[in-house]
C-alpha positions in Angstrom: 0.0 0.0 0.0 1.0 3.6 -0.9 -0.1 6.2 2.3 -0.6 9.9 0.7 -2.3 13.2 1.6 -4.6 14.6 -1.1 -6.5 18.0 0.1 -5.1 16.9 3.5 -6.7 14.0 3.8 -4.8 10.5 4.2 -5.7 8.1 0.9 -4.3 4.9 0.5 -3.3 3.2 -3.3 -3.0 -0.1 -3.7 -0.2 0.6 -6.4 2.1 3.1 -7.6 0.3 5.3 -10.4 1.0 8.1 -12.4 -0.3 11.5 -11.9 -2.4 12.1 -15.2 -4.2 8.7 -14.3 -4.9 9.0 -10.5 -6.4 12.6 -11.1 -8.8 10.4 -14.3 -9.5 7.9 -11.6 -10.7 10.6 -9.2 -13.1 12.2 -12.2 -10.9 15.6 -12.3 -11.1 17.0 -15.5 -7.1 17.3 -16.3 -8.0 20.6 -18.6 -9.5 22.6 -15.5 -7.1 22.0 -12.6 -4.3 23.1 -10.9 -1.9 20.8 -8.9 0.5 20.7 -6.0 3.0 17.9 -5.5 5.4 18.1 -2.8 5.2 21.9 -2.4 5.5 22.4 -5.9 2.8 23.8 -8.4 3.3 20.6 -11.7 2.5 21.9 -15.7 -0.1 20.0 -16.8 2.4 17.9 -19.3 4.4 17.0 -16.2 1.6 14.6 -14.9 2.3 11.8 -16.7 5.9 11.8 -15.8 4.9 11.8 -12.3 5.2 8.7 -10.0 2.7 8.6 -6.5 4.9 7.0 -4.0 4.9 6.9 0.2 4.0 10.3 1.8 3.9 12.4 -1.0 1.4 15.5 -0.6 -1.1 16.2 -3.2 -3.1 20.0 -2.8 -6.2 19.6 -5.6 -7.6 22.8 -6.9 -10.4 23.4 -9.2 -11.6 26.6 -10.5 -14.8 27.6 -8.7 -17.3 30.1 -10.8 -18.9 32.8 -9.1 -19.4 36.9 -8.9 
């Protein structure tokens, strides 16, 4: 089991995943989000290249409409 912290909440994978598809697992929309891995903000292209492993922090951010 992988142990992380998504919106600062613990989640657990069974296996290590990629970025790109553990946000399409979760139903984010890849075009309309903002992420932060470890303290750092990732380009969009970078998620793919990304590997979830132990204790890595994930911040989630979707736009929110309003006025």
């Amino acid at each position: 089991m992988i142990n992380l912290t998504v919106n600062g909440k613990s989640r657990e994978l069974e296996q290590a995943v990629d970025l790109a598809s553990f946000l399409e697992d979760l139903g984010v929309n890849l075009q309309h989000v903002a992420v932060g891995y470890n303290g750092e903000v990732i380009k969009r292209e970078q998620y793919p290249e990304v590997r979830l492993d132990e204790g890595d922090v994930l911040e989630i951010v979707r736009p929110v409409g309003g006025g």
